[in-house]
C-alpha positions in Angstrom: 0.0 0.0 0.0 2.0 3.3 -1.2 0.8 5.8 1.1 2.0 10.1 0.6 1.9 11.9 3.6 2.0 16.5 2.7 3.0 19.1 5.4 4.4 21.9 6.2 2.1 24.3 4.8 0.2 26.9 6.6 -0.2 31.0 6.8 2.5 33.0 5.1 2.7 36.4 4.4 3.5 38.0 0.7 7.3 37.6 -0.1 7.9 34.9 2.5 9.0 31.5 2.1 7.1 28.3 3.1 8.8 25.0 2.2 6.3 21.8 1.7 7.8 17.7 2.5 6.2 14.9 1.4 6.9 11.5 2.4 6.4 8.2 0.8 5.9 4.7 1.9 5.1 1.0 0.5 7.2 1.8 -3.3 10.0 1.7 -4.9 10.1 5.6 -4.8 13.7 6.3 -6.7 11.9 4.4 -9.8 9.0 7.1 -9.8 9.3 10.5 -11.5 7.6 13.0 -8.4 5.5 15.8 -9.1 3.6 18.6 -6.6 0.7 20.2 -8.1 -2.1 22.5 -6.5 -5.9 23.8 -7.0 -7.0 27.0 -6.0 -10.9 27.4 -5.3 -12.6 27.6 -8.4 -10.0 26.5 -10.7 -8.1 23.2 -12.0 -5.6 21.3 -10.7 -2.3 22.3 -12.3 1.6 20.9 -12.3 3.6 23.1 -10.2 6.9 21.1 -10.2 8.2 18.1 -11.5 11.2 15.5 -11.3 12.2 12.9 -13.1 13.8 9.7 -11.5 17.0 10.4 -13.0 16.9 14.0 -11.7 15.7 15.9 -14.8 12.6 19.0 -13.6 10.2 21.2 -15.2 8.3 23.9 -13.5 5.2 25.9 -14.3 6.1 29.1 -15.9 4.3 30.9 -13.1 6.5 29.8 -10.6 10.3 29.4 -12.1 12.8 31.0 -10.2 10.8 30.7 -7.2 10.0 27.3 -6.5 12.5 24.0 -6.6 11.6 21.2 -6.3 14.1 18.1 -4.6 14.0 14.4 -3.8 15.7 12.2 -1.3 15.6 8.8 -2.3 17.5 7.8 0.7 14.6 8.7 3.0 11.7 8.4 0.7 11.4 12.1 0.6 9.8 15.1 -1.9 10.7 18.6 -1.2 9.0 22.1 -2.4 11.0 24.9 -1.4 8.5 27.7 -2.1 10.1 31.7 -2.5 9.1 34.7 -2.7 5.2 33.5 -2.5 2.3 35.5 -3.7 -1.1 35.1 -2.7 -2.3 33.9 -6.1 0.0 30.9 -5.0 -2.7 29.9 -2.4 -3.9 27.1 -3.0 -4.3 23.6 -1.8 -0.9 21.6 -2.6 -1.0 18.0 -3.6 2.1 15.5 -3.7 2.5 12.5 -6.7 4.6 9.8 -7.8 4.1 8.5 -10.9 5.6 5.7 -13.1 2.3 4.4 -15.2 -1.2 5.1 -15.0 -1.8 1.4 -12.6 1.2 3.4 -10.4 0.2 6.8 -9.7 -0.2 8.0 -6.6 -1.4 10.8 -4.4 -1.1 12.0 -1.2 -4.1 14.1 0.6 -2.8 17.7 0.0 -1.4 20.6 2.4 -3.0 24.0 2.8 -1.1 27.1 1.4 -2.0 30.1 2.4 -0.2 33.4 1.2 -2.1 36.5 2.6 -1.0 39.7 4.8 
């Protein structure tokens, strides 16, 4: 049973950082590219950050230069290291691995607040 476990968001204020940790269990996780994505209210779920299992990532163009996105694969581990944050980044934040569509997996998502 994979299981993804999101936290470390919360309340930030405009500028500030915030920096999100996933952590995975029951996989093979250095086999599985890992993503974060996020949904604000009212809109669709959308890729925010994503790394291949040989290292390779892509970001949304809203949020290069700010976010980066890491991987531990000694401890099972997905980092977002979130800068300079805006409060159109609110939104909740979701954590996935993904090798194929029968192994894809999601964890329950962290709150992300950006407001003064």
């Amino acid at each position: 049973q994979v299981q993804l476990v999101e936290s470390g968001g919360g309340l930030v204020q405009p500028g500030g950082p915030l920096r999100l940790s996933c952590a995975a269990s029951g996989s093979i996780f250095s086999i599985y590219a890992v993503n974060w994505y996020r949904q604000a209210p009212g809109k669709q779920r959308e890729l925010v950050a994503g790394m291949t299992s040989g290292g390779r990532t892509n970001y949304a163009d809203s949020v290069k230069g700010r976010f980066t996105i890491s991987r531990d694969n000694a401890k099972d581990m997905v980092y977002l290291q979130m800068n300079s944050l805006k409060p159109e980044d609110t939104a909740i934040y979701y954590c996935n691995i993904y090798l194929n569509r029968r192994n894809d997996y999601w964890g329950q998502g962290t709150q992300v607040t950006v407001s003064s």
